[in-house]
MARMI-273082 format. One record per residue (C-alpha): residue in one letter; residue number from 1; chain; x, y, z. Coordinates in steps of 0.2 Angstrom, whole numbers, plus 2048, in hexadecimal, padded with zeros to 3 digits. Layout:
BEGIN
+---------+-----+--------+-----+-----+-----+
! residuo ! num ! cadena !  xx !  yy !  zz !
+---------+-----+--------+-----+-----+-----+
!       A ! NUM !      A !   X !   Y !   Z !
...
+---------+-----+--------+-----+-----+-----+
END
This chain:
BEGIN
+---------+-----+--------+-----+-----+-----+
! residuo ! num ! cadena !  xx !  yy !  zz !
+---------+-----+--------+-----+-----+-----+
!       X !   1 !      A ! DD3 ! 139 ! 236 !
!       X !   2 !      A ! DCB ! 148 ! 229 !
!       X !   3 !      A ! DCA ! 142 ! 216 !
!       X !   4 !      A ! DD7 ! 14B ! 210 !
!       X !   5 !      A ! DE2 ! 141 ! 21D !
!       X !   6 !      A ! DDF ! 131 ! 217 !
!       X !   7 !      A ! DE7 ! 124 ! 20C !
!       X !   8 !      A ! DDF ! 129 ! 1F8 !
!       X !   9 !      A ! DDD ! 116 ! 1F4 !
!       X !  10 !      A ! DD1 ! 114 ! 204 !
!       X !  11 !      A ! DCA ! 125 ! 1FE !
!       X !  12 !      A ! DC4 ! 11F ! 1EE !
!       X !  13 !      A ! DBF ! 10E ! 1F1 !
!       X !  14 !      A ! DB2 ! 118 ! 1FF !
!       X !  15 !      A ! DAE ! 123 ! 1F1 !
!       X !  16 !      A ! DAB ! 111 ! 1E4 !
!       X !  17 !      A ! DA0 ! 10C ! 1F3 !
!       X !  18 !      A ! D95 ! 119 ! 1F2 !
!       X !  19 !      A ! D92 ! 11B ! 1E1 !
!       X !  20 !      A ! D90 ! 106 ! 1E0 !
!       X !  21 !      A ! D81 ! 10B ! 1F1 !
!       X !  22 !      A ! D7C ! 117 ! 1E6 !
!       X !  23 !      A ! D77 ! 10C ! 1D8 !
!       X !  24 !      A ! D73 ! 0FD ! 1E5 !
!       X !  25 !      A ! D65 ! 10E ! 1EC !
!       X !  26 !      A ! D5D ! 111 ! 1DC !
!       X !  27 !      A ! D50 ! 105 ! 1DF !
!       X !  28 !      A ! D4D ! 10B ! 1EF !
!       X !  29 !      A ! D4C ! 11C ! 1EC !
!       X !  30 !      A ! D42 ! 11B ! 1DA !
!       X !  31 !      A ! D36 ! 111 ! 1E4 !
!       X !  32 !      A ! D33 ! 11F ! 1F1 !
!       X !  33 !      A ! D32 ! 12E ! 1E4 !
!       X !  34 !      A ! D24 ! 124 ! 1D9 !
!       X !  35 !      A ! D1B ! 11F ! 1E9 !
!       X !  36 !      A ! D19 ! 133 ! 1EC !
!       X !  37 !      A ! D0F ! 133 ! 1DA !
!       X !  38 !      A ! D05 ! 124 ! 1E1 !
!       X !  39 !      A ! D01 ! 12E ! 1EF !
!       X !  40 !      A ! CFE ! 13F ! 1E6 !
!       X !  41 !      A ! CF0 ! 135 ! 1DD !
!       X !  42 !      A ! CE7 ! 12C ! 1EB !
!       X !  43 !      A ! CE5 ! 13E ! 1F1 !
!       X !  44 !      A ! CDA ! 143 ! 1E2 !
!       X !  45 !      A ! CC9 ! 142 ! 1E5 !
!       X !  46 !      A ! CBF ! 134 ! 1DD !
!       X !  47 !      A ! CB8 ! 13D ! 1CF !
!       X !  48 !      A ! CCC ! 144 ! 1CC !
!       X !  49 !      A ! CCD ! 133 ! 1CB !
!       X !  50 !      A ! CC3 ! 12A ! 1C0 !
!       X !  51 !      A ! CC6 ! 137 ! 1B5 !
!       X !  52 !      A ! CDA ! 12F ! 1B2 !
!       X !  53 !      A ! CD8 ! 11D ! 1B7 !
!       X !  54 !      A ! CE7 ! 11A ! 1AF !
!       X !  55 !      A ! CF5 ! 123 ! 1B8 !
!       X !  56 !      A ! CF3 ! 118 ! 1C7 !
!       X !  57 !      A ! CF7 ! 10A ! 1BB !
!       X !  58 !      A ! D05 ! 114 ! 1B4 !
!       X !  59 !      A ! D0D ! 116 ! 1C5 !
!       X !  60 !      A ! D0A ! 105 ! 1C9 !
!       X !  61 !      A ! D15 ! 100 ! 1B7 !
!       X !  62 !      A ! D22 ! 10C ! 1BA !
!       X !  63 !      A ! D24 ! 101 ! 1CB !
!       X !  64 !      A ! D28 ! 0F3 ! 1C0 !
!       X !  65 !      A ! D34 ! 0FD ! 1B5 !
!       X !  66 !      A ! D3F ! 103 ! 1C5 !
!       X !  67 !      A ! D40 ! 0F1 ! 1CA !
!       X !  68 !      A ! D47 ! 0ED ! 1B6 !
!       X !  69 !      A ! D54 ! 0FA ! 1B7 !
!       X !  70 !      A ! D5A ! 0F6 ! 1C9 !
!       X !  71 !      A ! D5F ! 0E6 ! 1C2 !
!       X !  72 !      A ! D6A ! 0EF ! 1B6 !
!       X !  73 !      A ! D73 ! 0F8 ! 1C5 !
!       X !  74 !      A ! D74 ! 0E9 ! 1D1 !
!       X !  75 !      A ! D7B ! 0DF ! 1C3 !
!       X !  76 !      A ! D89 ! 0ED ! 1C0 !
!       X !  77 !      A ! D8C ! 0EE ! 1D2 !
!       X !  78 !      A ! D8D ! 0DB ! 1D3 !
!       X !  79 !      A ! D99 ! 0DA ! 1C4 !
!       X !  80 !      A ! DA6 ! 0E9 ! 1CA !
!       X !  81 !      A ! DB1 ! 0DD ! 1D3 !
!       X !  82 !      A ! DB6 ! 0E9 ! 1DF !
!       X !  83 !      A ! DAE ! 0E2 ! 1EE !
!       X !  84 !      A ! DAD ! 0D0 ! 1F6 !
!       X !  85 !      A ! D99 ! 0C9 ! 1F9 !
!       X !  86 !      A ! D99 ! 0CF ! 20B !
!       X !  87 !      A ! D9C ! 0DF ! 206 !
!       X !  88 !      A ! D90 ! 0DF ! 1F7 !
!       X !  89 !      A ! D83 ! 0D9 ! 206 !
!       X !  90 !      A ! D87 ! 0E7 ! 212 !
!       X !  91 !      A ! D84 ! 0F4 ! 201 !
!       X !  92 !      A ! D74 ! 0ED ! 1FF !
!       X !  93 !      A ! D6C ! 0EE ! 212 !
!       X !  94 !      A ! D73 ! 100 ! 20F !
!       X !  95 !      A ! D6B ! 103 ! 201 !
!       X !  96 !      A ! D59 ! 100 ! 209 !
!       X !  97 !      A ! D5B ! 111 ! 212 !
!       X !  98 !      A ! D55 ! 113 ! 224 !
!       X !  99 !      A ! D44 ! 11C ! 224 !
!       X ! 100 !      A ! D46 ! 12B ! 214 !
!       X ! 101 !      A ! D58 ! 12B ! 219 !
!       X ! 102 !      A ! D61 ! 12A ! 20B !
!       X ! 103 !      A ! D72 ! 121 ! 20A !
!       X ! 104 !      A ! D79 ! 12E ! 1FC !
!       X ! 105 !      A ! D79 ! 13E ! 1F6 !
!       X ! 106 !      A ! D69 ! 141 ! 1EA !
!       X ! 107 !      A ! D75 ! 149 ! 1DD !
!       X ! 108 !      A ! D7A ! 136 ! 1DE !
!       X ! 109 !      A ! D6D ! 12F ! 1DA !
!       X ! 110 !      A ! D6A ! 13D ! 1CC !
!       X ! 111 !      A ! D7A ! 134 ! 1C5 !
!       X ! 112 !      A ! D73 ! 122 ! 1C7 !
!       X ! 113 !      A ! D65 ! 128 ! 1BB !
!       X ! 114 !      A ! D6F ! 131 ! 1AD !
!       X ! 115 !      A ! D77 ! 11F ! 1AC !
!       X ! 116 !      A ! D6B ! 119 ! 1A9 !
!       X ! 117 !      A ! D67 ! 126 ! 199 !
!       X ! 118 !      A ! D78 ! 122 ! 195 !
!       X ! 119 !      A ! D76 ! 111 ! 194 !
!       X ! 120 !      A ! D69 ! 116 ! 187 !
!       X ! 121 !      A ! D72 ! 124 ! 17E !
!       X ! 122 !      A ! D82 ! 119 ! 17B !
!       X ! 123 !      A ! D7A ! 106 ! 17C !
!       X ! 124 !      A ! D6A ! 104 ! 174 !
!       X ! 125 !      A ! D64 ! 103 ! 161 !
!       X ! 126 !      A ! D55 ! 113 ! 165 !
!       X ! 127 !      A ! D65 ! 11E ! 16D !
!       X ! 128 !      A ! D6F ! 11D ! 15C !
!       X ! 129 !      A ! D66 ! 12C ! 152 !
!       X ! 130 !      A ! D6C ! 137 ! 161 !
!       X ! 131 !      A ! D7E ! 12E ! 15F !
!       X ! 132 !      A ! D7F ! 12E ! 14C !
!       X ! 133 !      A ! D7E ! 141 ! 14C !
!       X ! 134 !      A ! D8B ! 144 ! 158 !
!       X ! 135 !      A ! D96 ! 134 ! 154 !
!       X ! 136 !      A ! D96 ! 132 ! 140 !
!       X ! 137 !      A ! D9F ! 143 ! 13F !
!       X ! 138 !      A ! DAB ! 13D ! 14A !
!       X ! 139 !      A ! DB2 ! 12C ! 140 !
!       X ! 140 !      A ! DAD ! 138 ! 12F !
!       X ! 141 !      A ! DBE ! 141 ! 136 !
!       X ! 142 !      A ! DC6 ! 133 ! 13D !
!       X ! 143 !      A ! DC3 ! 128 ! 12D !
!       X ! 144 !      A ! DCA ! 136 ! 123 !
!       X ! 145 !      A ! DDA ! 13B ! 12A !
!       X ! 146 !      A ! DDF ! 128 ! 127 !
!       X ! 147 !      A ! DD8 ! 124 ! 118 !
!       X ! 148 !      A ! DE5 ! 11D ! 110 !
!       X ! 149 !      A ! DE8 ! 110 ! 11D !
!       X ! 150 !      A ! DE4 ! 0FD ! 11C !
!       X ! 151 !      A ! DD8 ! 0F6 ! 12C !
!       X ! 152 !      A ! DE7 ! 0ED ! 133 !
!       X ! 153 !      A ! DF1 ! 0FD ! 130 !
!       X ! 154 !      A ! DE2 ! 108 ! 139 !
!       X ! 155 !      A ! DEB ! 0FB ! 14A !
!       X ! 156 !      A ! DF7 ! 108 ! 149 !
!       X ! 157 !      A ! DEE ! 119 ! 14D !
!       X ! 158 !      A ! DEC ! 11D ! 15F !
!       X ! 159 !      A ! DDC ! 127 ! 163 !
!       X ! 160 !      A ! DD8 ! 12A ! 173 !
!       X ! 161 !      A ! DC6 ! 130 ! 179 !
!       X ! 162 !      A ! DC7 ! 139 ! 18B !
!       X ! 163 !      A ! DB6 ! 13B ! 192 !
!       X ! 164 !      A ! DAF ! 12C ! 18C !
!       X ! 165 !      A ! DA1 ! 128 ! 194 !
!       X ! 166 !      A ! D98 ! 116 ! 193 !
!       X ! 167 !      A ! DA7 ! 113 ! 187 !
!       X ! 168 !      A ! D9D ! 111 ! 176 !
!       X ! 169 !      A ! DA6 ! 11E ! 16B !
!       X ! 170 !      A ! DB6 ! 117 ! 172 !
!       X ! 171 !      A ! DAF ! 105 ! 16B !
!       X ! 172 !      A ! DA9 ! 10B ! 15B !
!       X ! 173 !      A ! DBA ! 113 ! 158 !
!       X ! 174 !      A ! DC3 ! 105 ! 15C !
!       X ! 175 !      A ! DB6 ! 0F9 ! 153 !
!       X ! 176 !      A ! DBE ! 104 ! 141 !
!       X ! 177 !      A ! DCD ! 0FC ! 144 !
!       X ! 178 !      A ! DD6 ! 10B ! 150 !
!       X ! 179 !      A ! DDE ! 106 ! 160 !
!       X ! 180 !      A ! DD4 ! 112 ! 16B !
!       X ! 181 !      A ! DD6 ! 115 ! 17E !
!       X ! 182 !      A ! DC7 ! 11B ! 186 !
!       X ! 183 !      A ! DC9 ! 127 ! 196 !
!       X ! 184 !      A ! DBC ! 12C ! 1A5 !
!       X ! 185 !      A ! DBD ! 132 ! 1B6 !
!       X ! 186 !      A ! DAB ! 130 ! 1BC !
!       X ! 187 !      A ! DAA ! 11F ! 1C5 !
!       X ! 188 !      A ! D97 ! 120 ! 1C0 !
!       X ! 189 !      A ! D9D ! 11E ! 1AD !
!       X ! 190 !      A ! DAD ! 113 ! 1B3 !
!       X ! 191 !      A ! DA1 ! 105 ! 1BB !
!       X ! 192 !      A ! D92 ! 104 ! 1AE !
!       X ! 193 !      A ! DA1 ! 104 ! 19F !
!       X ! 194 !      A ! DAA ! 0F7 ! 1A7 !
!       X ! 195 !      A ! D9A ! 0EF ! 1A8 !
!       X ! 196 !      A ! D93 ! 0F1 ! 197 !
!       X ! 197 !      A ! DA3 ! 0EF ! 18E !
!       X ! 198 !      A ! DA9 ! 0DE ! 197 !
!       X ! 199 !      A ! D9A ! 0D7 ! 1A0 !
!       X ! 200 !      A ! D8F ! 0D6 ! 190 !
!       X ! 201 !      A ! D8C ! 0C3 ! 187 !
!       X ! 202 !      A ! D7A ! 0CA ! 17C !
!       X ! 203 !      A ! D72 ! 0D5 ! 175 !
!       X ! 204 !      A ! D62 ! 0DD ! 17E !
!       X ! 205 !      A ! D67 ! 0D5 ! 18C !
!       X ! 206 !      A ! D60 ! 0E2 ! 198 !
!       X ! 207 !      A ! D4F ! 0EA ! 198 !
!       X ! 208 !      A ! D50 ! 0FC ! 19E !
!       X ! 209 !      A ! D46 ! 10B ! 19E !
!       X ! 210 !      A ! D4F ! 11B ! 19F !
!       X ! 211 !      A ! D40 ! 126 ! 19F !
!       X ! 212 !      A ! D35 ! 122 ! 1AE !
!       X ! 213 !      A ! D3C ! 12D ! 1B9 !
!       X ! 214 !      A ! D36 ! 13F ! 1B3 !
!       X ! 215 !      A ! D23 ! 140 ! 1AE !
!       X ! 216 !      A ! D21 ! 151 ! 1A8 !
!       X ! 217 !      A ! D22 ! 154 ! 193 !
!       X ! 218 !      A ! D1D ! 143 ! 191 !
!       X ! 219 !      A ! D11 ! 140 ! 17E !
!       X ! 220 !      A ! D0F ! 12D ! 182 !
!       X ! 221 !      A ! D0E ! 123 ! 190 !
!       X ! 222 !      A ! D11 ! 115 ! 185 !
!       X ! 223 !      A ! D21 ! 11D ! 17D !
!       X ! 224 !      A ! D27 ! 121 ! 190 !
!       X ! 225 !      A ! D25 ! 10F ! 196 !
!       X ! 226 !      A ! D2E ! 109 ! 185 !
!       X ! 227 !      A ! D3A ! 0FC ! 18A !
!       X ! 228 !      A ! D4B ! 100 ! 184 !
!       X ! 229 !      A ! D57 ! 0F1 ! 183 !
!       X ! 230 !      A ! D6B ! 0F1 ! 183 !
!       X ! 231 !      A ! D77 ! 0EF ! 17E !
!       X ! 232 !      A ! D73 ! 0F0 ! 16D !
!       X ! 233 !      A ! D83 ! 0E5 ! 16A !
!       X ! 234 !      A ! D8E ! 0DC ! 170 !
!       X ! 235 !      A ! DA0 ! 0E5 ! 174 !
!       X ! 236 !      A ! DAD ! 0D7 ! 16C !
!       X ! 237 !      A ! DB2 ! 0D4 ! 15B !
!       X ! 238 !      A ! DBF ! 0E2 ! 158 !
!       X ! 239 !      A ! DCA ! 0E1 ! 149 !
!       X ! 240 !      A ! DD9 ! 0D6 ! 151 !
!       X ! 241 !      A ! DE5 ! 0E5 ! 14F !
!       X ! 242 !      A ! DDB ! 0F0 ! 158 !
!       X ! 243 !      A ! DDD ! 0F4 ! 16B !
!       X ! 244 !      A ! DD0 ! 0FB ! 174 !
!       X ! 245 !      A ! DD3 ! 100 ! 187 !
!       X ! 246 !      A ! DCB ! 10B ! 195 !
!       X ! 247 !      A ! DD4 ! 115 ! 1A2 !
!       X ! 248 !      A ! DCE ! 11B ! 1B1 !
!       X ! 249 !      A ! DD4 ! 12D ! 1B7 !
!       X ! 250 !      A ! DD4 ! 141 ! 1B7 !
!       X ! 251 !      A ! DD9 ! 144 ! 1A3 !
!       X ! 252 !      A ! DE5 ! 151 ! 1A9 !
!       X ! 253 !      A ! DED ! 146 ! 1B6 !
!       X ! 254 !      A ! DEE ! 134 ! 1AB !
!       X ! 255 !      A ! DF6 ! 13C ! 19D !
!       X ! 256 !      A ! E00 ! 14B ! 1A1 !
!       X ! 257 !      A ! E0F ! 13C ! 1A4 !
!       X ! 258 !      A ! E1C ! 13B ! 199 !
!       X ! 259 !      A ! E17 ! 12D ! 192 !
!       X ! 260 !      A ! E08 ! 133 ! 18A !
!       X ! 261 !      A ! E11 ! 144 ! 182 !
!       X ! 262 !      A ! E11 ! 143 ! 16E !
!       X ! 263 !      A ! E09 ! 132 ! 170 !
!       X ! 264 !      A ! DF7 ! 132 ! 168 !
!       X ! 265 !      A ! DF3 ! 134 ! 157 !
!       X ! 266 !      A ! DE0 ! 138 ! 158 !
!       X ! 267 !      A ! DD8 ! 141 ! 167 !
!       X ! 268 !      A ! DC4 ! 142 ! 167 !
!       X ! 269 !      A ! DBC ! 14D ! 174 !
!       X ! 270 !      A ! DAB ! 14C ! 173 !
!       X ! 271 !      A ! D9F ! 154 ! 17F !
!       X ! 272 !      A ! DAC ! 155 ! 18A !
!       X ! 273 !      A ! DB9 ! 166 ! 188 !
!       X ! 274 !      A ! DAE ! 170 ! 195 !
!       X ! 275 !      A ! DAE ! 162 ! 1A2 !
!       X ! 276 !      A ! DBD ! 16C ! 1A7 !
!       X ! 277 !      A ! DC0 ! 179 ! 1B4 !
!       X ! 278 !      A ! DCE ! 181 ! 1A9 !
!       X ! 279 !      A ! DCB ! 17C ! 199 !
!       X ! 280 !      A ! DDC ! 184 ! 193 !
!       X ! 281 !      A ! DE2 ! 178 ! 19B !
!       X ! 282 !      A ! DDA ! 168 ! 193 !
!       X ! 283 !      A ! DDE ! 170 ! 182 !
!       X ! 284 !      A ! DF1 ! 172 ! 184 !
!       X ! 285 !      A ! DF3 ! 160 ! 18D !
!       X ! 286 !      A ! DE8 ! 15B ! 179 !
!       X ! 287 !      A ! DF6 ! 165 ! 171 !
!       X ! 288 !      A ! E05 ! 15A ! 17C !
!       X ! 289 !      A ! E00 ! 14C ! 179 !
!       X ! 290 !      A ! DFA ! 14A ! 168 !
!       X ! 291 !      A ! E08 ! 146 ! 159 !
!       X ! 292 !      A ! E0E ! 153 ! 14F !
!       X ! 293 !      A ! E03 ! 155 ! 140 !
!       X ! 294 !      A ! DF5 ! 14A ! 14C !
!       X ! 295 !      A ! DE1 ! 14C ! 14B !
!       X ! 296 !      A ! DD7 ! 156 ! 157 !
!       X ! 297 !      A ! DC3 ! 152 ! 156 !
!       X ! 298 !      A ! DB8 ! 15C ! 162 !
!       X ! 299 !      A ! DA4 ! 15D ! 162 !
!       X ! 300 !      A ! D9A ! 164 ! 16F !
!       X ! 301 !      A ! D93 ! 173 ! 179 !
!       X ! 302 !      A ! D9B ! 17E ! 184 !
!       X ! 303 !      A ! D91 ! 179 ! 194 !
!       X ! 304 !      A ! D9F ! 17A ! 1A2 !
!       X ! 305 !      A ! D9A ! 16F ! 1AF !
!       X ! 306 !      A ! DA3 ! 17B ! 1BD !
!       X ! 307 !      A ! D9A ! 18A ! 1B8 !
!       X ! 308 !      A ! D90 ! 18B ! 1C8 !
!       X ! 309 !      A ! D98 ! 180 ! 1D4 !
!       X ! 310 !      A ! D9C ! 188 ! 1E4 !
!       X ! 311 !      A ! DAE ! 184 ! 1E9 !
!       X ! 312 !      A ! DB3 ! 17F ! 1D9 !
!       X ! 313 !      A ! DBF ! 18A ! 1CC !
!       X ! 314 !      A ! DB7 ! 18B ! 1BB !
!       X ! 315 !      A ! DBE ! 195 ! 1AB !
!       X ! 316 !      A ! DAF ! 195 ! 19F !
!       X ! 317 !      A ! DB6 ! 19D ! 18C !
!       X ! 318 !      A ! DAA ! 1A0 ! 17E !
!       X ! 319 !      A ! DAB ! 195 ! 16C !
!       X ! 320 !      A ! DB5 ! 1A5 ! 168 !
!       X ! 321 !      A ! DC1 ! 1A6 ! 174 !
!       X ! 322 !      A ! DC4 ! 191 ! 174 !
!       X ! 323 !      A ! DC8 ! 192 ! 161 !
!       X ! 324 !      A ! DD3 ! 19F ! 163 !
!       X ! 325 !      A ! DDD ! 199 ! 170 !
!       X ! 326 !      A ! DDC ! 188 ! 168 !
!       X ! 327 !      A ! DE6 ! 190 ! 159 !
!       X ! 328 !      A ! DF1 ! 19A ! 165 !
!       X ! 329 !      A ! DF7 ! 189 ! 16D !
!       X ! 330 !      A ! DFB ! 182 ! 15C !
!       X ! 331 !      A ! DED ! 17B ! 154 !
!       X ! 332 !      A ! DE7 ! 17D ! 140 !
!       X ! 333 !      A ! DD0 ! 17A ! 142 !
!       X ! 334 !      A ! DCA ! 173 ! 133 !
!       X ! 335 !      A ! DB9 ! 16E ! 12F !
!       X ! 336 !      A ! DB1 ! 179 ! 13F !
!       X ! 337 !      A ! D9E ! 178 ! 13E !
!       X ! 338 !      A ! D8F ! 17A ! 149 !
!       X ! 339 !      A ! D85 ! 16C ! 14D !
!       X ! 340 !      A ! D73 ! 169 ! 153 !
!       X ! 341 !      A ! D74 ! 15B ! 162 !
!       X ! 342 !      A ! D6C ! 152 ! 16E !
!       X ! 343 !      A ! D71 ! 149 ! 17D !
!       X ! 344 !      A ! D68 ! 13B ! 186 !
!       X ! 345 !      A ! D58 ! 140 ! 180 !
!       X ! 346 !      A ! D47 ! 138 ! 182 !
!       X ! 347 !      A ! D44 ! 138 ! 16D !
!       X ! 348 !      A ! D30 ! 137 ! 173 !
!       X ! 349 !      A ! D30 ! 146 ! 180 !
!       X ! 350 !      A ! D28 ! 156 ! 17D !
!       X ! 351 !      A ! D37 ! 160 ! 184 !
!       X ! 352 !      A ! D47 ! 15E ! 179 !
!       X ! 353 !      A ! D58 ! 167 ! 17D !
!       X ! 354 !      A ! D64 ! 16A ! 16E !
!       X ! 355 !      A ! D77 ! 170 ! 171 !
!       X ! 356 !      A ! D7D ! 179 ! 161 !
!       X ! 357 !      A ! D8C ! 171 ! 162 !
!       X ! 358 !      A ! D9D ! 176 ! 15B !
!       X ! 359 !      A ! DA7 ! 169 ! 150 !
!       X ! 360 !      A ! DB7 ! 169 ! 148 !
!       X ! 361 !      A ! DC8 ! 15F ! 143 !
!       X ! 362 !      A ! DD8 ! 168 ! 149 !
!       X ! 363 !      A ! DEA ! 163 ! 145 !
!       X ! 364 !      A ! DF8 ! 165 ! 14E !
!       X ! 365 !      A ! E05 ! 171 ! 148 !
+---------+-----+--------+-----+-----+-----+
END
């Protein structure tokens, strides 16, 4: 039986498997990659070596670091509740490899380790400069449009944050007083979300370091082996007339149902409109189901993640053009600015890159 034959329930909980082996591999795999260094070095001649002592001890630390973080992965993968314990066994002995086999795709495990910069963007106290630029404007808009209202009365306002990531702007709306309903489709973000936003008791309960893996435009070996702890609070504590959910799903395909058309009085897209293979299409489904009169917030770059993707259909517009058609489909932009941003970036590296990227508040006519 071929892939496409078979049932779409068993289909995805293969695909869950793989990304739950994936992070259950990042030990594994992180291991391997830094023994290369430790192997590179050893080759040096000895007066090569005396001259940076040091970098065998930093190979030998960053060892220790891997072993931290795989602690966070094993820990999600043991608190996803999707599989039994035999079956979290069978992941493990997997994820051990066979020779320099590897159990998943390296793009995987590519994905394993932007979770873990996530986790740092979105969940700790030295990620919040990089989230207060991008965030702040966001509730500025939000706080605005509903000004007038009481906190209980804020209960009332439905914002909905597709593309939401590790879940913390959703939370931070939501921790105003808005009932906000997070959305993603990555299964990466799905399971560390679900982790970090109902698994957690304490703060710092995790050490991680989101920076060992890359070694080039580093200042500091000090600042690289910087632990960074999360969460940086607890999720809980809402106002009691706030509701805050997350939904797992294709934004196009959860929302286009009737249910949803007309129904939100706030939508936030934030680095997430050129996640889209035809991003006409996510701007008239915001259109739909948005209230008359209701709030549009968009920040981000136009980075379309399909561009160069063999197989894959990808409509890539300029600022311009998505402004323009924007108004075309019915919506008044206010407020439109350019902003300088950054995203899960090492604050101490040497290399920085910074997305100019375009904000504004629309309404719905």
């Amino acid at each position: 039986m071929s892939d496409s034959d078979e049932n779409p329930e068993v289909t995805e909980m293969k695909h869950f498997q793989k990304v739950l082996l994936a992070f259950l591999y990042y030990r594994t795999h992180s291991l391997r990659c830094n023994h290369r260094r430790r192997k590179d070095f050893m080759a040096l001649s000895e007066r090569h070596k005396r001259l940076i002592p040091d970098v065998l001890k930093k190979i030998d630390t960053i060892d220790t670091k891997i072993e931290a973080n795989a602690r966070l992965f094993r820990d999600i993968v043991k608190q996803s509740d999707l599989f039994s314990t035999n079956d979290i066994a069978d992941l493990l002995q997997q994820a051990k490899g066979k020779g320099n086999e590897m159990p998943v795709k390296p793009s995987d495990m590519d994905k394993v380790r932007s979770t873990l910069k996530q986790f740092f963007r979105d969940w700790s106290a030295e990620g919040k400069p990089e989230r207060d630029v991008i965030y702040e404007p966001i509730m500025h808009e939000i706080n605005s449009v509903h000004a007038s209202l009481s906190l209980e009365e804020r209960g009332n306002v439905r914002v909905l944050v597709p593309g939401a990531g590790l879940g913390r702007l959703a939370y931070d709306i939501a921790s105003e007083g808005y009932s906000c309903q997070g959305n993603e489709f990555t299964f990466f973000m799905l399971l560390a979300s679900n982790f970090i936003l109902n698994k957690m008791t304490e703060v710092g309960a995790y050490e991680t370091y989101p920076f060992i893996h890359a070694c080039s435009n580093i200042q500091t070996t000090e600042s690289q082996l910087r632990p960074v702890r999360i969460p940086d609070v607890v999720p809980g504590n809402l106002p009691p007339t706030a509701d805050f959910s997350m939904v797992a799903g294709d934004f196009l395909e959860v929302y286009s149902t009737p249910e949803h058309q007309g129904a939100w009085d706030v939508i936030v897209t934030c680095f997430f409109i050129d996640t889209a293979h035809n991003i006409i299409e996510y701007l008239e489904l915001i259109h739909q189901i948005l209230k008359k009169g209701g709030t549009w917030i968009n920040i981000g770059p136009l980075l379309y993640h399909f561009e160069d993707v063999p197989g894959e259909s990808s409509v890539e517009l300029s600022l311009e053009q998505v402004k323009r058609v924007a108004k075309d489909i019915g919506f008044d932009l206010k407020n439109e600015r350019i902003l300088d941003t950054t995203y899960t970036s090492n604050p101490d590296g040497m290399l920085t890159y910074v997305y100019r990227s375009a904000f504004w508040m629309a309404t719905k006519l």
